[in-house]
Every structure is written in C-alpha cells, then in structure tokens.
ChimeraX commands (.cxc) that place a marker at each C-alpha (Angstrom):
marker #1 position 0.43,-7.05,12.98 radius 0.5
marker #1 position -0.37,-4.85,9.89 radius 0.5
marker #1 position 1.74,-6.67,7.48 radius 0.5
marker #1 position 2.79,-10.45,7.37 radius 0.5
marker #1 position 3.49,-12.80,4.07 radius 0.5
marker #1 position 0.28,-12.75,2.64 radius 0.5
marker #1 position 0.25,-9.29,2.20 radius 0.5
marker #1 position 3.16,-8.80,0.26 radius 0.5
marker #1 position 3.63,-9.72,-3.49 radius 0.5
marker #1 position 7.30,-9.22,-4.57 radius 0.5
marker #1 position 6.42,-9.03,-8.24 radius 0.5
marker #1 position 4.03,-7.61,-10.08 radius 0.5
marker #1 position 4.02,-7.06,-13.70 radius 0.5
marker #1 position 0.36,-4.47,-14.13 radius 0.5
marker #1 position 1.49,-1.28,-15.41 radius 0.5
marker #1 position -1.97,0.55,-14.91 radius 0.5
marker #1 position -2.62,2.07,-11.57 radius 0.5
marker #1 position -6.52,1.45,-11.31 radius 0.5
marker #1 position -5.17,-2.32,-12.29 radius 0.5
marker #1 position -2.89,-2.36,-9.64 radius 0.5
marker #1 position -5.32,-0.78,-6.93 radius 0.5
marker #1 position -8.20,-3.82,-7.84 radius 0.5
marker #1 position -5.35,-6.55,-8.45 radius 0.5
marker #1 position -4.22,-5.70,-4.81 radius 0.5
marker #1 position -8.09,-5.27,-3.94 radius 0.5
marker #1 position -8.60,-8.61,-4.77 radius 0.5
marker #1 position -5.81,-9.84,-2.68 radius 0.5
marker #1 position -7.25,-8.14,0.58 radius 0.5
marker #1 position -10.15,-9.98,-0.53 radius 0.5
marker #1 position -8.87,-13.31,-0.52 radius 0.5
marker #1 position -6.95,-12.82,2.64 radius 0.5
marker #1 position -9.76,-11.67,4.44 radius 0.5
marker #1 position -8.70,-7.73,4.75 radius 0.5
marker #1 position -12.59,-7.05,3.13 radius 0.5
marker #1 position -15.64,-8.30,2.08 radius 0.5
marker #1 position -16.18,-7.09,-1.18 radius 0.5
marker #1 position -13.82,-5.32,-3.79 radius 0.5
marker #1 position -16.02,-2.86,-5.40 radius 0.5
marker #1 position -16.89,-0.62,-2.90 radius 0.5
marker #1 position -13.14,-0.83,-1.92 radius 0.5
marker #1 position -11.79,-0.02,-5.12 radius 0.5
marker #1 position -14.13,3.05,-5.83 radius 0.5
marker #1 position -13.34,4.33,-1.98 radius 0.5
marker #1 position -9.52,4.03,-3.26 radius 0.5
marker #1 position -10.26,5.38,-6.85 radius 0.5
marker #1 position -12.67,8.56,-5.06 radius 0.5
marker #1 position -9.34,9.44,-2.86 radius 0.5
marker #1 position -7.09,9.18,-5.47 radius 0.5
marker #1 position -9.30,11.20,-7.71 radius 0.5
marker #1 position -9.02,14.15,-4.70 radius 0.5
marker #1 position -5.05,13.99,-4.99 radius 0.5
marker #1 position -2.66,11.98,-6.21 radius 0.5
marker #1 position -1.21,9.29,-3.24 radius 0.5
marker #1 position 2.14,9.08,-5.68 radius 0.5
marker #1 position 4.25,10.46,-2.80 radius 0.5
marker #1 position 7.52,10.79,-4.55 radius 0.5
marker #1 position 10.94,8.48,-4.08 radius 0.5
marker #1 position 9.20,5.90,-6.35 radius 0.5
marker #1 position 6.41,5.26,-3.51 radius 0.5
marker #1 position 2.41,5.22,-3.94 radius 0.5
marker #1 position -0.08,4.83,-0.74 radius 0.5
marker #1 position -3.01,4.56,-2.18 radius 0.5
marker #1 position -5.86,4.05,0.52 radius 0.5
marker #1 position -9.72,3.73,1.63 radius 0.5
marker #1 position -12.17,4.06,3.97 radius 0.5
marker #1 position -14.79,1.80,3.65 radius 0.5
marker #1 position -17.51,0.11,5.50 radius 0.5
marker #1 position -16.56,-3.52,3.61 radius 0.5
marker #1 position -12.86,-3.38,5.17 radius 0.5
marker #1 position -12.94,-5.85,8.28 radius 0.5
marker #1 position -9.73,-4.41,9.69 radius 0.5
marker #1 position -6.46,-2.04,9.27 radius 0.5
marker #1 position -4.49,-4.07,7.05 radius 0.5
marker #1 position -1.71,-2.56,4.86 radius 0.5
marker #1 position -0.67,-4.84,1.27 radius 0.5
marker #1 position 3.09,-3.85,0.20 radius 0.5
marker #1 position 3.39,-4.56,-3.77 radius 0.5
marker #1 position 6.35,-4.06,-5.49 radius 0.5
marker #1 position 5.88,-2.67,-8.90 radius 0.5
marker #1 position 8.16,-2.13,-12.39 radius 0.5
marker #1 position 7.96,1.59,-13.50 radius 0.5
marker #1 position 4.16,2.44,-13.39 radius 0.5
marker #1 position 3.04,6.33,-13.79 radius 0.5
marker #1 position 1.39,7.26,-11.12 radius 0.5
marker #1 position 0.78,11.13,-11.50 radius 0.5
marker #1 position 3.31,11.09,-8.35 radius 0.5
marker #1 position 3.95,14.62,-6.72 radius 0.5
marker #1 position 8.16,14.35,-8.00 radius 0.5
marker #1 position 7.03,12.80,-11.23 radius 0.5
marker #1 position 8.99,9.39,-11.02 radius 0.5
marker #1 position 7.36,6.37,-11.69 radius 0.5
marker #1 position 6.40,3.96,-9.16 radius 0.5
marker #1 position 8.07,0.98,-7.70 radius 0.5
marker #1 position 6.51,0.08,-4.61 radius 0.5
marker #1 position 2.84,0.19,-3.72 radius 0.5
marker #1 position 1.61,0.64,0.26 radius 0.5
marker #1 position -2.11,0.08,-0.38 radius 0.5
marker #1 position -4.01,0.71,3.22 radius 0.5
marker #1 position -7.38,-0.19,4.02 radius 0.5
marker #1 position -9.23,0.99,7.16 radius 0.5
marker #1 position -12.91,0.36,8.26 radius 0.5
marker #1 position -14.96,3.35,7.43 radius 0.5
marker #1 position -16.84,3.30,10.82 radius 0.5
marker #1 position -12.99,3.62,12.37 radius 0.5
marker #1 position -13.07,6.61,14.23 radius 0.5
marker #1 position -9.47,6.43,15.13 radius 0.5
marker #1 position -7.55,7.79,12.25 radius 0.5
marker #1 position -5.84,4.78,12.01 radius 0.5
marker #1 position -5.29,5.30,8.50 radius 0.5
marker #1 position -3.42,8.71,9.15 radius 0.5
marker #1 position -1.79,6.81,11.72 radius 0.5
marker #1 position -0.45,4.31,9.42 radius 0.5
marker #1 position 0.13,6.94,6.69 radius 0.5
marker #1 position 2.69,9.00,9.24 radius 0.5
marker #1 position 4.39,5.70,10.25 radius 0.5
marker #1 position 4.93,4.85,6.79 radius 0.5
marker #1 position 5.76,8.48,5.57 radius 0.5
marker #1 position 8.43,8.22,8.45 radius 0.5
marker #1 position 10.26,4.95,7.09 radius 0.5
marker #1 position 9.85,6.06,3.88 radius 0.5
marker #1 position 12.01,8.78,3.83 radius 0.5
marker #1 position 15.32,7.01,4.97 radius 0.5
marker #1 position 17.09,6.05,1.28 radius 0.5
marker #1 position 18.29,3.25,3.47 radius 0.5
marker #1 position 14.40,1.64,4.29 radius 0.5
marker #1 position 13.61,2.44,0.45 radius 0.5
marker #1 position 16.93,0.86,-1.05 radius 0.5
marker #1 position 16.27,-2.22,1.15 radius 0.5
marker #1 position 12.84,-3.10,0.48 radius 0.5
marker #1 position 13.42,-2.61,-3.23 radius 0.5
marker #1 position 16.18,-4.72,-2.96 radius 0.5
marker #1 position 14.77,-7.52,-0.75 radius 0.5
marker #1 position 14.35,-10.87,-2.61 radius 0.5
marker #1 position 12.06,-12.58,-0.23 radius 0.5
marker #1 position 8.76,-11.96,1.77 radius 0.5
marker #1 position 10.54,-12.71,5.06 radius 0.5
marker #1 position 13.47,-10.68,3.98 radius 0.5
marker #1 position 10.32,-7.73,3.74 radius 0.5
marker #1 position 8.66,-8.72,6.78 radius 0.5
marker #1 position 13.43,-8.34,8.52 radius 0.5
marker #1 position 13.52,-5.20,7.15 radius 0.5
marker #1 position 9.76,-3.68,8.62 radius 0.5
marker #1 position 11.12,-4.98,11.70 radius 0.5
marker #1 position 14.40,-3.54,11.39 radius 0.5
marker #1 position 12.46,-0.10,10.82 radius 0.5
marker #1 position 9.33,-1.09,13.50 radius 0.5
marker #1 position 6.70,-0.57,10.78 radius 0.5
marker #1 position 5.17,-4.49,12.56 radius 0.5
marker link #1:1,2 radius 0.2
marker link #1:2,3 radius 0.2
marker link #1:3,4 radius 0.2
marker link #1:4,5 radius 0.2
marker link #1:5,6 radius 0.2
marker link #1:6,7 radius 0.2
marker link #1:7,8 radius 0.2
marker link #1:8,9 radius 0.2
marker link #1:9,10 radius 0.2
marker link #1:10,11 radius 0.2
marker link #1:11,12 radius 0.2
marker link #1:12,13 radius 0.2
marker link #1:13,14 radius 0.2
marker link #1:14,15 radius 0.2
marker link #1:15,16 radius 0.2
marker link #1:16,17 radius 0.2
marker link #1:17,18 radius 0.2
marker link #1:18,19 radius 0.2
marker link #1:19,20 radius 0.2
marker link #1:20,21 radius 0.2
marker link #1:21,22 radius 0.2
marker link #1:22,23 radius 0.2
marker link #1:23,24 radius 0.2
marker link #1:24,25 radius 0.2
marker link #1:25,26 radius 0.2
marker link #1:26,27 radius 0.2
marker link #1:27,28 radius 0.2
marker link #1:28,29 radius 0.2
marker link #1:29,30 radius 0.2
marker link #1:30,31 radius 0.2
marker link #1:31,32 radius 0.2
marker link #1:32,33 radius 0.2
marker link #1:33,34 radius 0.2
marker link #1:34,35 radius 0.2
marker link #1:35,36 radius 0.2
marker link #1:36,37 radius 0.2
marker link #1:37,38 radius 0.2
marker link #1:38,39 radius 0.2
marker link #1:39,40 radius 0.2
marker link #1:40,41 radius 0.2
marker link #1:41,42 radius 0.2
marker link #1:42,43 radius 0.2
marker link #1:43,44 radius 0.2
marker link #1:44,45 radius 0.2
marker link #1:45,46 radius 0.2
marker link #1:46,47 radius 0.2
marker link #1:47,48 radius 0.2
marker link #1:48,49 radius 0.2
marker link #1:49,50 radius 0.2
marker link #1:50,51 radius 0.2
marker link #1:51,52 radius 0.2
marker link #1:52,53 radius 0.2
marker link #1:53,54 radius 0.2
marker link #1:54,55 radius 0.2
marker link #1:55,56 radius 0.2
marker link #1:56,57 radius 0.2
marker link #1:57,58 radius 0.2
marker link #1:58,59 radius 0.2
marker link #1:59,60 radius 0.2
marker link #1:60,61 radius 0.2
marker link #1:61,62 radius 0.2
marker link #1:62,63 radius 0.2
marker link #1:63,64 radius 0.2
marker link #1:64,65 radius 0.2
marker link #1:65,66 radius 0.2
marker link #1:66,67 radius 0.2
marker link #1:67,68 radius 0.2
marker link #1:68,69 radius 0.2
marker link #1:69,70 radius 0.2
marker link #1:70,71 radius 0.2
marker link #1:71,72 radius 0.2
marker link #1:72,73 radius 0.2
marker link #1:73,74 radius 0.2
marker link #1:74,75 radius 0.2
marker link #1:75,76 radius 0.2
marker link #1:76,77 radius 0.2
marker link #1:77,78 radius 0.2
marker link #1:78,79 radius 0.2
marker link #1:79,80 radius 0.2
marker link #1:80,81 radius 0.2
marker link #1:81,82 radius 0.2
marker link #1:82,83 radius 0.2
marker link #1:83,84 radius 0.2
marker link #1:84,85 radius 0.2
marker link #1:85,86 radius 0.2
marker link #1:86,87 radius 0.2
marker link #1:87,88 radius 0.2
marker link #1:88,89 radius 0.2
marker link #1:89,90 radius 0.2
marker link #1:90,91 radius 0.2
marker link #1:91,92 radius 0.2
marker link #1:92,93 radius 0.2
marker link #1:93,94 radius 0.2
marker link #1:94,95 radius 0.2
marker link #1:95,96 radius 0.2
marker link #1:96,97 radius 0.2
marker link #1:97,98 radius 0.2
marker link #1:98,99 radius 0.2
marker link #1:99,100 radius 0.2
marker link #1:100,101 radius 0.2
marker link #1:101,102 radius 0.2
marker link #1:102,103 radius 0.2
marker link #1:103,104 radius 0.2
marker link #1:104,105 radius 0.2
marker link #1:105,106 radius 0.2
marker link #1:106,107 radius 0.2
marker link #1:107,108 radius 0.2
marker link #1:108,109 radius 0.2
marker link #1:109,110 radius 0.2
marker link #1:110,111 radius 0.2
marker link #1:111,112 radius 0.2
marker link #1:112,113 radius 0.2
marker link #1:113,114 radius 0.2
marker link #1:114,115 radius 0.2
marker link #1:115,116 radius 0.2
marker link #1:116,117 radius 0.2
marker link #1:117,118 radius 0.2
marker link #1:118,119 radius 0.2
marker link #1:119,120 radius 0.2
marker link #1:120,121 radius 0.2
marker link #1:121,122 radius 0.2
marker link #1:122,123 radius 0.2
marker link #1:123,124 radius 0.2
marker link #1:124,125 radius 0.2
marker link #1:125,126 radius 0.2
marker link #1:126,127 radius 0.2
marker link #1:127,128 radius 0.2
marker link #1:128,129 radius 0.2
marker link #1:129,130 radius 0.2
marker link #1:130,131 radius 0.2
marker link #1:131,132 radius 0.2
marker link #1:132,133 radius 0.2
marker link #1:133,134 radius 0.2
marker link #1:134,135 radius 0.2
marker link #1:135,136 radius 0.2
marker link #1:136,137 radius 0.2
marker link #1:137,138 radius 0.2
marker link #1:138,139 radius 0.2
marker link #1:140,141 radius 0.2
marker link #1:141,142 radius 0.2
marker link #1:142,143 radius 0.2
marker link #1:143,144 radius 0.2
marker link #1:144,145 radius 0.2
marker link #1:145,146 radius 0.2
marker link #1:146,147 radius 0.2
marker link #1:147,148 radius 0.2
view
C-alpha cells in the first residue's frame, strides 16, 4: 500500500515550498521511505527546477528519483495557501510528494503520477480530501477512489 497513516499530515503550517518538500523529506525519513534527505531533496528540488509540479486545482506533486529512496511511497500533506508557481496560478493546498528508487526501471513514478492525475481531477476526490478531518477519514476516501 502506497499510502497509510504515517504518511499523511493533516496540518501543516510551512508556507515555503523548498520547506515543505524537506519537512515532508524528513518524514519519509523517519518512516523509513529513504535513507538520507539530502540527496532526496535536491532530486525533488532538480525536477522542480525543470517545471513546475504545481498542477493546478490547488494540487502540487512534487517528486524524485533517487538511489536513497528504499521504496515507492507517496506522503499526502495538506497545506494553507502556499505559492507554488502552479500551472493555473492558485496557491496550494494539498501536497502529493512521491518518491521512487532511482534504479526503478518501472516508471512507477509515472505510474503513480497518472493514478493520481486521474483522482485528482474529480471536484468530488479534491473537495473530500480537503475536507477530511482525520487520517483514516484520508486513508476512506483513497479507498473510495482506489488510489490504495
């Protein structure tokens, strides 16, 4: 399963993207997602450097590629009003951060990126998860969708 309680924060209060990408960094470090932030964090900064991963609808998927991730994991961080440099120009809300090993030679990140990009665009998935109070209530409404 890509997603479970320890991967989701429900509140976070950093209004500073490269914050936000080494606060949530540092969670897939402490929940054993990688082995070392720093080579994490500059594989997510390099990509979002290439093009912004603001996709619009108050969503950001910022990932990496990197030989220090142990697995596919994907962190879901909700967010209050952060700039992003997103493609519609609203602010963020939620976060999707994705991690894949770099020696993964399955796109699984592109995999997870289409799966996401799916769910994403139903208001309905959006307006739910914003609304959701609760990790489990997260984890009821990814299941609702399939995303687990």
């Amino acid at each position: 399963m890509l997603l479970n309680e320890d991967s989701i924060i429900l509140e976070c209060e950093l209004k500073d993207k490269e914050e936000i990408i080494r606060y949530l960094a540092n969670v897939a470090l402490s929940t054993n997602r990688i082995v070392e932030v720093e080579p994490y964090v500059q594989a997510v900064l390099h990509r979002e450097s290439e093009f912004s991963t603001g996709v619009g609808y108050g969503v950001a998927i910022p990932h990496g590629k990197s030989s220090v991730v142990n697995h596919a994991f994907v962190l879901f961080c909700k967010v209050n009003d952060v700039d992003w440099s997103s493609l519609d120009g609203t602010s963020v809300t939620m976060v999707f951060m994705i991690g894949v090993p770099e020696q993964d030679n399955t796109n699984e990140h592109l995999k997870i990126l289409a799966m996401l990009s799916r769910k994403l665009m139903k208001e309905e998935f959006r307006t739910a998860l914003l609304n959701s109070k609760t990790k489990e209530e997260v984890l009821s409404i990814f299941r609702q969708y399939e995303l687990n």
